[in-house]
C-alpha positions in Angstrom: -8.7 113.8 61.3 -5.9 113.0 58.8 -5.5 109.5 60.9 -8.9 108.9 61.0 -9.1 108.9 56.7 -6.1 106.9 56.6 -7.9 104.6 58.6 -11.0 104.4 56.6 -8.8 104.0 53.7 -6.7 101.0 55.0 -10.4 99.0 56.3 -11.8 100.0 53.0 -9.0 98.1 51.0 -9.1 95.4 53.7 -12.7 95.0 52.6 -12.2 95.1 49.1 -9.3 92.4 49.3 -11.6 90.2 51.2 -14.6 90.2 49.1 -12.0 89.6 45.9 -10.7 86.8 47.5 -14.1 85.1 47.5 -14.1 81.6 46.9 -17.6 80.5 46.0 -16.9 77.3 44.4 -13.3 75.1 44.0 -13.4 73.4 40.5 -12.4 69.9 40.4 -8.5 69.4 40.6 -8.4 68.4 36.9 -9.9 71.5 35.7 -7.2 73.4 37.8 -4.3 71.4 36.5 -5.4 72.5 32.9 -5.9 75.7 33.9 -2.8 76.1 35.2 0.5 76.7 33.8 2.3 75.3 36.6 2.1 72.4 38.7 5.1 71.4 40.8 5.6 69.2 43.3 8.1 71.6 45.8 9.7 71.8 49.3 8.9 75.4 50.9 12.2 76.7 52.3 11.6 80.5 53.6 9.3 83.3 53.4 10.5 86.9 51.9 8.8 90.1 51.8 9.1 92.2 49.2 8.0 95.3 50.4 6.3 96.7 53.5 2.9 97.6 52.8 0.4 95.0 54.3 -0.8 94.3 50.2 2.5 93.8 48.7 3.9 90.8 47.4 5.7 88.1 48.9 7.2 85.0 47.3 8.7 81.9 48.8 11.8 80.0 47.9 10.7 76.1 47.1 13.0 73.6 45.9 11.2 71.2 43.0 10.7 67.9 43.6 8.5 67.3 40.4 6.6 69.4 37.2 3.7 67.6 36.5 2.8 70.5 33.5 5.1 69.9 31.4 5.6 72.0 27.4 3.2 70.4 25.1 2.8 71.3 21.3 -0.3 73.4 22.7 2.1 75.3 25.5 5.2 75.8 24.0 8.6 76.2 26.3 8.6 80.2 25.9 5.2 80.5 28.2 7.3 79.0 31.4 10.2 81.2 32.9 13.5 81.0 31.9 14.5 80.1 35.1 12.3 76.8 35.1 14.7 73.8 34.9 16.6 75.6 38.2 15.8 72.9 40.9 15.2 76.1 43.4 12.2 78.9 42.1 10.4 81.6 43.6 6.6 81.4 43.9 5.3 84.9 44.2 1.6 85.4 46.3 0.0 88.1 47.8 0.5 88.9 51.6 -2.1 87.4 53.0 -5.2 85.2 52.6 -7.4 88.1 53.1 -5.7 89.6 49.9 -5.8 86.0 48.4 -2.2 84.7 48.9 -1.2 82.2 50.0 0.0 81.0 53.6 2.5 78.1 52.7 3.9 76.6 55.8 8.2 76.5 55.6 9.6 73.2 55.8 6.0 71.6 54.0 5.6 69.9 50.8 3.0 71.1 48.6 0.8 70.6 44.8 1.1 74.2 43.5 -0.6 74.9 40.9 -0.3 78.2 39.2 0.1 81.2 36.9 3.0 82.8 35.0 3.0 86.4 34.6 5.9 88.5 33.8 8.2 85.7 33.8 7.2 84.7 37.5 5.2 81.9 39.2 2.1 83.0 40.9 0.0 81.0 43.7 -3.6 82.3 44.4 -5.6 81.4 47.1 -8.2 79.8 45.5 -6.2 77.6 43.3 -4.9 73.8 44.0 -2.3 74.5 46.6 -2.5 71.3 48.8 0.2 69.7 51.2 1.3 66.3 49.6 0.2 64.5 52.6 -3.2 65.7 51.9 -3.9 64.2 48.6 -5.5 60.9 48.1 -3.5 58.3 46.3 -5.9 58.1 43.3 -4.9 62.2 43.4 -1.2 60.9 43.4 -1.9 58.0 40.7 -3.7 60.6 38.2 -0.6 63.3 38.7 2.4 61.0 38.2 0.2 59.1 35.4 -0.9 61.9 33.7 -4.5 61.2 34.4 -5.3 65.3 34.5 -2.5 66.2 32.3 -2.9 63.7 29.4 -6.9 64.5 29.0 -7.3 68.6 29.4 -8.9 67.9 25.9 -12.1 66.9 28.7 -14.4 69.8 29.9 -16.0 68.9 33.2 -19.6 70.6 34.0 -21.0 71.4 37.9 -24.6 70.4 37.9 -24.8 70.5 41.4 -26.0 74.4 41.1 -29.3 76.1 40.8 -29.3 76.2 37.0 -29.4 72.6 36.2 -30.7 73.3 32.2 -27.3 73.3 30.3 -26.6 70.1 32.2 -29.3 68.1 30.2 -27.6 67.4 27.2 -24.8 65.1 27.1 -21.3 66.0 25.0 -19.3 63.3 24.3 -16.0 65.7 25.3 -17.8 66.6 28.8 -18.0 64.5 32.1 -20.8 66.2 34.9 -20.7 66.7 38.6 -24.6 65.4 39.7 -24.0 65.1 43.2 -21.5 67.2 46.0 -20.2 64.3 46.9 -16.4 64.4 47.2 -15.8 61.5 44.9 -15.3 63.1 42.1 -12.7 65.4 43.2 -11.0 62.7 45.4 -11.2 59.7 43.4 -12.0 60.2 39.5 -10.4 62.0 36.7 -12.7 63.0 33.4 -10.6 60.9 30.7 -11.2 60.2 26.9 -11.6 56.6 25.7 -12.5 56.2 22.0 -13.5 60.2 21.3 -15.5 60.5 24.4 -15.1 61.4 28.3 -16.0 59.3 31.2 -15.1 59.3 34.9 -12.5 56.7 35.7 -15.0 55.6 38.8 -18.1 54.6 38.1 -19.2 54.7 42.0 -18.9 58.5 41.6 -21.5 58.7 39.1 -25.1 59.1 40.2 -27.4 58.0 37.1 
């Protein structure tokens, strides 16, 4: 009886990880870059587990190649870990995808884009975690030219849901998503010129 609870208990949390891990929609890669307070460009070198529970912690050991986030007036130097200008960090995740870490493969290079708390770097699931030979160059272009860093100042709007009525009036600090086409993720930043945003492609946007 006593395994039969324990059991239970284990599916039950296995459940609950799942459904928390639930990625309905990924924002555009801009919006994650702001959102972030992170984003390296790093070498994944091993896999350590912190404890052995099935929902504890592990972090992997990445050398940095890059930071693409770097201090601004707006995030001051105290909000990144102490450790940060070490060429070698740890990036803490959960154990598995079903508990929304993630599965970084050793040996790979990768865009991680995350959070810092406690002093620690934090990679979740649903946030921009993408092998470098994944990205597009205009990805590449608008990370090492500051397309996403230089204009968080931008809000960009999904209009591709149900509710369409907030999407009717324009904001001059505001670029919209009409169409689930990938362009917009792949191939356009949301970037200010003269007080107001605009995609940098113009064959993204769907009039």
């Amino acid at each position: 009886m006593k395994k039969l609870v324990i059991i239970c208990v284990v599916l039950a949390s296995v459940s609950i990880y799942s459904e928390a891990c639930s990625c309905l929609r990924i924002p555009h890669p801009q919006v994650q870059f702001c959102n972030a307070d992170f984003v390296i460009e790093a070498r994944v070198l091993r896999r350590v587990e912190t404890g052995t529970s099935p929902f504890q912690e592990v972090y992997y050991t990445v050398s940095i190649h890059r930071n693409y986030r770097r201090e601004t007036r707006r995030r001051p130097a105290t909000r990144y870990p102490t450790r940060y200008r070490s060429p070698f960090e740890r990036i803490y995740t959960a154990h598995s995808s079903a508990s929304c870490g993630v599965p970084f493969q050793i040996g790979r290079d990768y865009i991680i884009a995350g959070q810092i708390r406690n002093d620690r770097m934090n990679a979740h699931f649903c946030g921009w975690n993408l092998p470098t030979s994944a990205l597009t160059q205009f990805q590449r272009n608008a990370l090492r030219n500051g397309y996403y860093r230089n204009n968080c100042g931008c809000s960009i709007r999904d209009c591709t849901r149900n509710n369409r009525s907030g999407c009717r009036v324009s904001r001059q600090r505001e670029c919209k998503i009409t169409t689930n086409s990938p362009c917009y993720r792949t191939r356009s930043a949301c970037v200010s010129v003269r007080g107001r945003c605009r995609w940098t492609s113009s064959p993204c946007v769907v009039l």
